[in-house]
C-alpha positions in Angstrom: 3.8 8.2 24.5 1.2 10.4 26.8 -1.8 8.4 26.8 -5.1 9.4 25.6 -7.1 12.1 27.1 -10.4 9.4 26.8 -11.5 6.2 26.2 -11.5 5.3 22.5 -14.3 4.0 23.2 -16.3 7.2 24.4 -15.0 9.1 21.4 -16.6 9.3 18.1 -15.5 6.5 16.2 -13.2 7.8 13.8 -11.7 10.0 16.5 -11.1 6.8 19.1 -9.4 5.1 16.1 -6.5 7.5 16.3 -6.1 7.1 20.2 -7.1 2.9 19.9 -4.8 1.8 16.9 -1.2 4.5 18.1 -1.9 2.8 21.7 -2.9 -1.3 20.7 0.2 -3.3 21.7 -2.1 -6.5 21.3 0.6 -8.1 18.9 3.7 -9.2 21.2 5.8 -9.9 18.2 5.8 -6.4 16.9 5.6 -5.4 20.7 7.5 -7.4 23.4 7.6 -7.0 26.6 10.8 -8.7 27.5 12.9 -8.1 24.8 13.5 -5.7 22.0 11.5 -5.1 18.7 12.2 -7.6 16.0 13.0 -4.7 13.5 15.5 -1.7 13.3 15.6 0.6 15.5 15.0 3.4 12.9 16.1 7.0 12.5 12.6 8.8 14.2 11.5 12.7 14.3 8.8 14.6 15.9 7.3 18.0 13.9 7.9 21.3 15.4 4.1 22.0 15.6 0.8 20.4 16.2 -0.6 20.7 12.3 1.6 21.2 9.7 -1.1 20.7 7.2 -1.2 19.0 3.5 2.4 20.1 2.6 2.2 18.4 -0.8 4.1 18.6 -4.0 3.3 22.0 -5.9 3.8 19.5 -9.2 4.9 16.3 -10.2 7.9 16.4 -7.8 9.3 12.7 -7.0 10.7 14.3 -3.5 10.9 17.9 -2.2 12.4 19.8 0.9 8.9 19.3 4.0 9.9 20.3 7.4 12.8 20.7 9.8 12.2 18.3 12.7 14.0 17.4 16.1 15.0 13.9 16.0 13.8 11.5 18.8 15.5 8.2 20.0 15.5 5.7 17.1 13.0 3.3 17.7 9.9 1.3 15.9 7.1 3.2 14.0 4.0 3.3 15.5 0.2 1.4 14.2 -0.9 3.1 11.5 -4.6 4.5 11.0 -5.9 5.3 7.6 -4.2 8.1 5.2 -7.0 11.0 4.1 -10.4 12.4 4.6 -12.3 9.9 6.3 -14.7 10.5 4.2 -13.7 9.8 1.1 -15.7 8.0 -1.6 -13.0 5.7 -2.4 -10.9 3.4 0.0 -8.2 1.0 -0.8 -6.8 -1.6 1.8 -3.8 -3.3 1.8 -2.0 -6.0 4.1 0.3 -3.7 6.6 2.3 -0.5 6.3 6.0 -1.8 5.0 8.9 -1.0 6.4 10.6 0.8 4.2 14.2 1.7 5.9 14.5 -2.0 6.5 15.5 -2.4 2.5 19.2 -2.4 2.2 20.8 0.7 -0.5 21.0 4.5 0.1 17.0 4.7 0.1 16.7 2.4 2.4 19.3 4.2 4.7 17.8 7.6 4.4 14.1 6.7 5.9 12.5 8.4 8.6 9.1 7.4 10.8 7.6 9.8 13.1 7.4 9.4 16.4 5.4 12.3 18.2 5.6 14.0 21.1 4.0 16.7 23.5 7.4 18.6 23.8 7.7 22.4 24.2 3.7 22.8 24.7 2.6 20.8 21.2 0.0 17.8 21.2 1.0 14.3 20.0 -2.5 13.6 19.3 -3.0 16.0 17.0 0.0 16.0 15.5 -0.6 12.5 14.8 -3.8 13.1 13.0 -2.9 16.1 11.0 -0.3 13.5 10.0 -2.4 11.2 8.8 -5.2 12.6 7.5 -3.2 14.8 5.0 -0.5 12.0 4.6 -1.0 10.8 0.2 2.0 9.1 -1.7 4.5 10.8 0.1 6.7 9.5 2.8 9.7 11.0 5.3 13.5 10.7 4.8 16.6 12.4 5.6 19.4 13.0 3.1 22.1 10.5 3.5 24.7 13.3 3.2 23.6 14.4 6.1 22.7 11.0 8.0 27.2 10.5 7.1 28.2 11.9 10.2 26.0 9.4 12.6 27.3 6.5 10.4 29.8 4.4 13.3 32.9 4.4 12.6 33.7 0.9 13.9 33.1 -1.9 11.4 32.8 -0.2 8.3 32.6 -2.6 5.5 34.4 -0.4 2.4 36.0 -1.1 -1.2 39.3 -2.9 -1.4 39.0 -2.0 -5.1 36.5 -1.0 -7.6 33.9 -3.2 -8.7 29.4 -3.8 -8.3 27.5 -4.8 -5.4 25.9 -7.9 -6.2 23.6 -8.5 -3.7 22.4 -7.2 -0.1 19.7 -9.9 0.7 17.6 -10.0 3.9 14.9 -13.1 4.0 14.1 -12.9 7.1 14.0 -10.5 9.9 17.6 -11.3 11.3 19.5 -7.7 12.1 22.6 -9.8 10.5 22.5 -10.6 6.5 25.5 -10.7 4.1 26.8 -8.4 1.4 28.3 -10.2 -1.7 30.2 -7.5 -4.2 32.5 -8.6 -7.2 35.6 -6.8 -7.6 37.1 -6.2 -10.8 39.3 -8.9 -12.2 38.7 -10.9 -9.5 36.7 -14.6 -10.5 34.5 -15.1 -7.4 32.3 -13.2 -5.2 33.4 -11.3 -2.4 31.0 -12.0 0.9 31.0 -9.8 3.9 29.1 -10.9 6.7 26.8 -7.9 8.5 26.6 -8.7 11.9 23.6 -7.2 13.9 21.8 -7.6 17.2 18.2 -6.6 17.8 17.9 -3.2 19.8 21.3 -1.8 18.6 22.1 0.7 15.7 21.6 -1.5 12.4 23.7 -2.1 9.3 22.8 0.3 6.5 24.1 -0.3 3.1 25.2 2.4 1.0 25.5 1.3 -2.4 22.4 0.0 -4.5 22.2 -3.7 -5.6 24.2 -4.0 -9.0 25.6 -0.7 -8.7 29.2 0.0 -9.6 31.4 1.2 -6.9 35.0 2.7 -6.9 38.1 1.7 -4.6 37.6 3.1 -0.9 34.0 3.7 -1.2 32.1 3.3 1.8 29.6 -0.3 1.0 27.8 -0.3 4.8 28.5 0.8 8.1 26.0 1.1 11.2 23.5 4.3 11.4 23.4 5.7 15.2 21.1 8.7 14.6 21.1 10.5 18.2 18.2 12.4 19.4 17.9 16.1 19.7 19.1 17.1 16.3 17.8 19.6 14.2 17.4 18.4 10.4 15.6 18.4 7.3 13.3 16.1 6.0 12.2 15.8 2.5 8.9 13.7 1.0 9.8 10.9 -0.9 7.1 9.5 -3.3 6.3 5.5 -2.7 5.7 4.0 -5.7 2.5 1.6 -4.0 0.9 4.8 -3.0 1.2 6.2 -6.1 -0.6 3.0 -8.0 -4.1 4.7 -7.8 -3.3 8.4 -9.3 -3.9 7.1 -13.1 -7.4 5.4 -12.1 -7.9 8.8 -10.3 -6.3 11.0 -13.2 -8.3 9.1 -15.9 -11.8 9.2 -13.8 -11.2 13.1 -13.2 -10.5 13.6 -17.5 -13.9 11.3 -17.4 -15.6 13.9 -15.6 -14.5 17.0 -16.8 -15.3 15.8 -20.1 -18.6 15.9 -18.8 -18.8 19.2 -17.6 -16.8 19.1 -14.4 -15.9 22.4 -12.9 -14.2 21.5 -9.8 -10.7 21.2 -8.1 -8.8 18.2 -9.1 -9.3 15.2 -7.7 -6.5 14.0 -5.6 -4.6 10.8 -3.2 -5.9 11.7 0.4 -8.8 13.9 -0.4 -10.5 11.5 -2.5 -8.7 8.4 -2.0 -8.3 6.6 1.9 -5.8 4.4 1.8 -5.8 1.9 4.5 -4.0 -1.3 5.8 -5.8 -4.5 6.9 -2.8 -4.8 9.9 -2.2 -1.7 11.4 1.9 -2.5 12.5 4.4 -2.6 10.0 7.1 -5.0 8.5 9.5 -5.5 5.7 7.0 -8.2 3.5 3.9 -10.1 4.8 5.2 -14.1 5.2 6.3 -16.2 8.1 9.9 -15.1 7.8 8.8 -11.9 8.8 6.6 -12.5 11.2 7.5 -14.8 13.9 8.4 -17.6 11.9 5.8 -19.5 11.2 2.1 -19.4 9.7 1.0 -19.8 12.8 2.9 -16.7 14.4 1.5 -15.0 11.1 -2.5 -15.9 11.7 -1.8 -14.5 15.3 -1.2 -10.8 14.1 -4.2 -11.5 11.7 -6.6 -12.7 14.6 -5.5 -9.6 16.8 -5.6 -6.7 14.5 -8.1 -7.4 11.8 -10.7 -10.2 13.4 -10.4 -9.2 17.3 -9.6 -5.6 17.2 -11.3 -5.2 13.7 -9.6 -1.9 13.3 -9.9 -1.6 9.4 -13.5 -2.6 9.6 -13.9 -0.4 12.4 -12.9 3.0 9.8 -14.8 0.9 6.8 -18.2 1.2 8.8 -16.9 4.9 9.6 -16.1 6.0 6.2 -18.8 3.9 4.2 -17.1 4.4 1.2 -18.7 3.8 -2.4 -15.9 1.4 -3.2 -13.2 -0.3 -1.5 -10.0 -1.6 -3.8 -8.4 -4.7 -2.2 -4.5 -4.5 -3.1 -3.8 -8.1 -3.9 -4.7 -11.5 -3.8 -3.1 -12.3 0.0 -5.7 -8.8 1.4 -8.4 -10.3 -0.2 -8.0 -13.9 1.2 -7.2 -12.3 4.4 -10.3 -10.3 4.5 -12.6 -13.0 3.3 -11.2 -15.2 5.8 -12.0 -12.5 7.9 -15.2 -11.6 7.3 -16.5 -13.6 4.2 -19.9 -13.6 5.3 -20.2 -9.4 4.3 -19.4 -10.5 0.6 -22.2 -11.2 -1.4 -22.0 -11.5 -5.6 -25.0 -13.5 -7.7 -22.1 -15.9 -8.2 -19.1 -15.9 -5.4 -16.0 -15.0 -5.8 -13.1 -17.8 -6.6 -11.6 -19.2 -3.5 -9.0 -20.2 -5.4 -7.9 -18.3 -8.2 -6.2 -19.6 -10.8 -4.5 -16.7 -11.7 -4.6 -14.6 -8.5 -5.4 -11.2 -8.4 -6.0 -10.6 -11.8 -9.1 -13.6 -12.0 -9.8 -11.9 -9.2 -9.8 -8.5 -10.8 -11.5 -9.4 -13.7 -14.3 -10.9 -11.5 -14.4 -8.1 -9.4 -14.9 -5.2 -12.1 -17.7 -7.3 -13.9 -20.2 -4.5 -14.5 -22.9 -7.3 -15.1 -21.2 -9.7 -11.5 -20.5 -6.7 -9.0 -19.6 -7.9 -5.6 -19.8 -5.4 -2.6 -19.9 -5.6 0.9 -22.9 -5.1 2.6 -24.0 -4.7 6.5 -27.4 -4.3 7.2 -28.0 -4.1 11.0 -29.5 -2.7 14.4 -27.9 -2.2 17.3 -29.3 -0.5 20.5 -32.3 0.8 18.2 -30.4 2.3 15.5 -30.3 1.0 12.2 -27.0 0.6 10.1 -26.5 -0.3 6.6 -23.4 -0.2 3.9 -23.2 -1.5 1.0 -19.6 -0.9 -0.4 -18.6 -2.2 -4.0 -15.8 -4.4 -4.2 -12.6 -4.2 -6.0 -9.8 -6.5 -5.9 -6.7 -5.7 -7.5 -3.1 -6.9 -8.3 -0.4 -5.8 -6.0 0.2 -1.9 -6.3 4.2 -2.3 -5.5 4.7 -3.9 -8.7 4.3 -1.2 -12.0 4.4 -4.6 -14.5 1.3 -6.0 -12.7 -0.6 -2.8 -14.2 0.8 -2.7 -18.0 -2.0 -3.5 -19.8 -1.2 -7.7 -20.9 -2.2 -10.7 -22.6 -2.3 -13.4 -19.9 -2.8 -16.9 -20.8 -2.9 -20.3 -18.7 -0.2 -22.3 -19.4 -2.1 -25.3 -21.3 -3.9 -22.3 -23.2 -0.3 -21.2 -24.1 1.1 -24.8 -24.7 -2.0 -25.2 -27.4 -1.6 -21.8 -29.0 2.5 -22.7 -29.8 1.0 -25.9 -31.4 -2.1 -24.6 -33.0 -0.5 -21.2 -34.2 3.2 -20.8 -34.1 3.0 -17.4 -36.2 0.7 -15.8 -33.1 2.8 -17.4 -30.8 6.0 -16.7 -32.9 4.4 -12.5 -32.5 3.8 -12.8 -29.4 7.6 -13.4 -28.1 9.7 -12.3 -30.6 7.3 -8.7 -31.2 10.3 -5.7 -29.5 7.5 -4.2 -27.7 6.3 -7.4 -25.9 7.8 -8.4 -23.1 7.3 -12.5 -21.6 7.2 -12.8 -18.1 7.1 -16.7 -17.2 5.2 -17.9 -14.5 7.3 -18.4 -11.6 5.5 -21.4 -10.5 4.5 -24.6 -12.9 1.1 -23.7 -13.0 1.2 -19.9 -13.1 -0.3 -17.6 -16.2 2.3 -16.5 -18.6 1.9 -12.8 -19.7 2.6 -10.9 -22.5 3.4 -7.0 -21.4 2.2 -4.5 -24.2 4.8 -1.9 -24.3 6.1 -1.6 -20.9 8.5 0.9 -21.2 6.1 3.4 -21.6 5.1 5.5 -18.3 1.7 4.8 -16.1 -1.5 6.4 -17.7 -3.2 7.5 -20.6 0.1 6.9 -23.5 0.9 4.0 -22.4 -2.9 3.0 -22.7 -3.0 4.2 -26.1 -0.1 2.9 -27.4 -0.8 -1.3 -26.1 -4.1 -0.7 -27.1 -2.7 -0.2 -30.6 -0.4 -3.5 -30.2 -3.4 -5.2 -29.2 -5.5 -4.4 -31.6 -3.3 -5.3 -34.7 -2.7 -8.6 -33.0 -6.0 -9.2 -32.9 -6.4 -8.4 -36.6 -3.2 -10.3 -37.7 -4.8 -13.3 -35.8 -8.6 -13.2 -35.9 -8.7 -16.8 -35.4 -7.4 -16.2 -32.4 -9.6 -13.0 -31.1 -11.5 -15.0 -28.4 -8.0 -16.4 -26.5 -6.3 -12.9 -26.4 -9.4 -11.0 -25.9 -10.6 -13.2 -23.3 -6.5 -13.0 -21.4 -6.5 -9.3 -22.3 -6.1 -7.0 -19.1 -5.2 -3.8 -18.8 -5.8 -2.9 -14.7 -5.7 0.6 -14.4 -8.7 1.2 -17.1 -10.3 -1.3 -15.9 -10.4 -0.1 -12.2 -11.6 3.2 -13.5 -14.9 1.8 -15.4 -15.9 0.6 -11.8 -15.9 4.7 -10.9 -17.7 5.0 -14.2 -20.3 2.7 -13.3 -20.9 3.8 -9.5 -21.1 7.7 -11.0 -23.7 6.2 -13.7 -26.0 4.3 -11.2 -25.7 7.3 -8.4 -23.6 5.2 -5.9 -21.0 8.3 -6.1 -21.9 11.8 -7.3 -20.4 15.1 -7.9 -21.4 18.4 -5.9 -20.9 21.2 -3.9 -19.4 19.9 -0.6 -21.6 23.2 0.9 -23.8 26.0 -0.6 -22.3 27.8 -3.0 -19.2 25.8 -2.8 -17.3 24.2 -5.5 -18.0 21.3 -6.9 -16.2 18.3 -5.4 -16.5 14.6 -5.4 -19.3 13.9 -3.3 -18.3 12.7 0.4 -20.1 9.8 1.9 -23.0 9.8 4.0 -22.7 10.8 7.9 -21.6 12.8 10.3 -17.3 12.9 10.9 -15.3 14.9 13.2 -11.8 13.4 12.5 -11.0 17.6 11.6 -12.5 19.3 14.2 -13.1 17.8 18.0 -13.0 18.6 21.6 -9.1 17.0 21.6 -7.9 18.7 18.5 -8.9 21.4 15.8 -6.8 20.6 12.4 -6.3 24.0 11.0 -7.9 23.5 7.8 -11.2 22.3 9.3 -13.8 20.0 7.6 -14.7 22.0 3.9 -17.4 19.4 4.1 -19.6 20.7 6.6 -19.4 17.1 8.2 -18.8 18.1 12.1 -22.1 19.7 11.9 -24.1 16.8 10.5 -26.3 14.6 13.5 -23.8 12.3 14.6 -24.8 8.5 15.9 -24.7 7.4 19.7 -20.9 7.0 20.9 -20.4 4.0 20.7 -22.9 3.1 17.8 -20.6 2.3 14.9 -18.0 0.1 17.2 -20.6 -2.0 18.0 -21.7 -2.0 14.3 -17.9 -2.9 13.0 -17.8 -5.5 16.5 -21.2 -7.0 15.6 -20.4 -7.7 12.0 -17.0 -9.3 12.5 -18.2 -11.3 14.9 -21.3 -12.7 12.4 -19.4 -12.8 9.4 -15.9 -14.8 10.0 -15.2 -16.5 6.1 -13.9 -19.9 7.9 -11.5 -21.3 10.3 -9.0 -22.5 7.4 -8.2 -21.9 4.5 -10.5 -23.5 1.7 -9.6 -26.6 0.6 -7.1 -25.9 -2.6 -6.2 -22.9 -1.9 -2.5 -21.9 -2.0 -0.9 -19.8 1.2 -0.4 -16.4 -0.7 2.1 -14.2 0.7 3.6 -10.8 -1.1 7.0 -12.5 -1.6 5.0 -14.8 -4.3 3.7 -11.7 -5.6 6.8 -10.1 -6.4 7.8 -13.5 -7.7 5.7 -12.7 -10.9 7.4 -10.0 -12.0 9.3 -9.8 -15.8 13.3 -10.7 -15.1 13.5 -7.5 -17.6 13.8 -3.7 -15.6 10.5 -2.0 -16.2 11.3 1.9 -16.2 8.9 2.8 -14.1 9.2 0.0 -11.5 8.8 0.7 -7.4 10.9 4.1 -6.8 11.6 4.6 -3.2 10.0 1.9 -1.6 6.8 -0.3 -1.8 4.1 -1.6 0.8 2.7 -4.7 1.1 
């Protein structure tokens, strides 16, 4: 890596982001100096040019053919700055980029990160900002039939006979795990025993978890991708970053309804999407990160209290809302920087059911909560006030079915009270239970899961629920009070800024087309003294007044110093991690359930 032709500091803000967050090496667990990186190495590819531009889907497309790249030396992705137009009127922030190719199965196998370069007269700087900014719900991977002929020979785990894979588990981040298949005939498990070693070529397995394989087929081998090659990548969609299109489908139906004339609103136009922890791993807990909670709170301190670099593009961005993905980003930002929070009543500190008390908190029309800074610094005033969202955990499509979620007593009572409701509620074919994984966790009730993301599936659980509720009116106030359904009720928070003039639709310049209205401020992410993204700004932000350099670090520095949420955690509170997360989810296969890959 070349370093940066300035000072982040003496850069405008969203600018010295870019060269600040690629560079930070604050976190010696994800960077040592002494010893290799405690994950992959990982197949890595520079682009051909400096600005490849948007390069999105033409439709629907769940992967498609992007660019042909060189390959560099496999190594560990680089920190990660926000995804879009910096300014967007929407934001969402989660824990930390995930590491997808660390997953075992062919998806996992076939991941790519980019690691830039100045080679053959191009600009790593730029090519790392045209990257993110046009960067939506897309990701890089090779195809594994091309990947085959770096697979090592030496080692290779493969079929004695036919049979399924049972399971390929990694709980922590060991380069060694084990791979347990069951041949058929055979009555026990067959284990083989993956043995890595930090810094070399890893194990990839080749088959998916409860996959059937046939006799001779290759189960897992080592991937030594060498540098120099010339090969095609294709965008794979990530089913996290894909969460947010049906709040942003349903608000853009909302507004053309109304008269909207203007291009459709789209992921990493309208929508930032950011990470609280700029470096990546495979999930957000102790076994991942160094081991323990303390080794955890360490990479917390450094990258979102210390460096501050999500509040940093926050202040920069000032975005009319800002969705929280999960329960574990919003106890990590209020921990953070509690004291910015501010609701006629606060928010629970501990939840009794997670994200979704949270949620339902959070989208309140008459409770909002928003983050607000209200400052001066060197003469110049500064204020934000950002409505708050906090959401369940986008990896997960069940979290988002629209449900009935009741508290276990609530659910003991009903079964005693009313064993026909209860007798509907589990034995109904499209209702599916998903116990609690823990004692004291909420028990819900999917409406019709099987149906895709969006409007039908809206429509047809809102039809289950409401003949539930008229089959059981004495029981109206218990399910309509556990009744959730996320997406729709994400969207009424866009509804109710758009009402009350928080966000607004517009030409972006004279005689333009009408957009969604970008927030205030100058911005010259686009168009700078280091690089000139091809596309420009179609917002006519470069040539707004810009504040003092400097002005909005101090800002960002100034309120994270002022507004830490507490030392500890608050008494009662659980330690919330993703893996408890994803232990909520049904034990039944929901059909549209994370395709090729998640996030934290």
């Amino acid at each position: 890596m070349q370093p940066p032709p300035v000072d982040y500091a003496n850069a405008p803000l969203e600018v010295g982001l870019a060269f600040g967050v690629r560079t930070c090496r604050t976190c010696t667990y994800f960077w040592p100096t002494d010893k290799a990186q405690p994950y992959g190495p990982f197949p890595a590819f520079d682009l051909p040019i400096n600005d490849p531009g948007p390069g999105q889907a033409t439709g629907d497309e769940p992967s498609f053919p992007w660019l042909k790249v060189v390959t560099q030396p496999a190594s560990f992705p680089d920190p990660e700055i926000m995804d879009g137009c910096r300014k967007a009127p929407i934001m969402t922030i989660g824990i930390n980029p995930n590491l997808t190719a660390f997953a075992p199965g062919p998806t996992g196998a076939s991941w790519a990160y980019p690691s830039f370069t100045s080679d053959g007269g191009t600009d790593e700087w730029a090519k790392y900002a045209s990257y993110y900014r046009y960067r939506s719900i897309y990701q890089e991977r090779f195809d594994l039939t091309a990947l085959s002929q770096y697979l090592v020979p030496d080692g290779q785990i493969k079929a004695a006979k036919a049979g399924v894979l049972v399971s390929a588990l990694r709980p922590t981040d060991s380069p060694s795990y084990t791979v347990v298949v069951r041949y058929d005939g055979d009555a026990a498990d067959t284990t083989f025993a993956l043995a890595g070693e930090i810094g070399t070529p890893r194990w990839v397995v080749l088959v998916n978890p409860r996959a059937r394989f046939n006799a001779g087929d290759l189960l897992a081998s080592k991937l030594d991708v060498p540098a120099g090659v010339s090969l095609q990548t294709y965008r794979q969609r990530v089913g996290y970053y894909q969460q947010f299109v049906p709040v942003l489908t349903g608000f853009e139906s909302y507004l053309r309804q109304r008269g909207y004339t203007g291009r459709s609103l789209q992921m990493g136009e309208d929508v930032g999407q950011l990470d609280m922890v700029a470096c990546a791993s495979p999930h957000w807990n102790p076994g991942f990160l160094g081991g323990t909670q303390a080794s955890e709170q360490q990479i917390i301190d450094n990258c979102v209290a210390d460096n501050a670099w999500a509040l940093r593009q926050l202040v920069q961005t000032a975005p009319a809302v800002l969705y929280l993905v999960g329960e574990a980003s919003y106890t990590m930002f209020r921990r953070a920087f509690g004291g910015l929070l501010h609701r006629d009543t606060e928010l629970d500190h501990a939840p009794a059911d997670g994200a979704f008390t949270l949620l339902r908190e959070t989208t309140d029309p008459a409770h909002p909560c928003y983050i607000e800074i209200d400052t001066e610094v060197d003469g110049v005033s500064y204020h934000l006030k950002t409505r708050l969202v906090v959401t369940p955990h986008f990896s997960y499509d069940s979290n988002f079915v629209p449900q009935i979620r009741l508290h276990p007593d609530d659910w003991q009572e009903l079964q005693e009270r009313d064993p026909s409701c209860a007798w509907a509620l589990t034995t109904d074919p499209k209702i599916t239970v998903v116990p609690g994984a823990q004692a004291r966790d909420y028990i819900a009730f999917l409406l019709d899961p099987n149906q895709p993301p969006g409007g039908t599936a809206s429509a047809a659980s809102a039809a289950i629920f409401a003949e539930l509720m008229a089959r059981f009116p004495q029981e109206s106030t218990l399910l309509r009070d556990g009744f959730y359904d996320p997406h729709a009720q994400m969207g009424g928070v866009l509804v109710d800024l758009l009402a009350h003039g928080a966000m607004g639709v517009g030409p972006a310049v004279p005689g333009g087309e009408p957009v969604l209205t970008r927030t205030g401020g100058s911005c010259q992410f686009c168009v700078n003294q280091y690089w000139k993204l091809a596309k420009g700004c179609a917002y006519g932000k470069p040539n707004e007044p810009a504040p003092p350099v400097g002005f909005l670090a101090k800002v960002a520095m100034a309120a994270a110093h002022d507004a830490r949420g507490g030392d500890g955690p608050t008494p009662g509170a659980r330690h919330y991690t993703d893996q408890h997360e994803h232990q909520r989810l049904p034990v039944v296969p929901i059909s549209t359930h994370v395709e090729a890959g998640s996030q934290q």
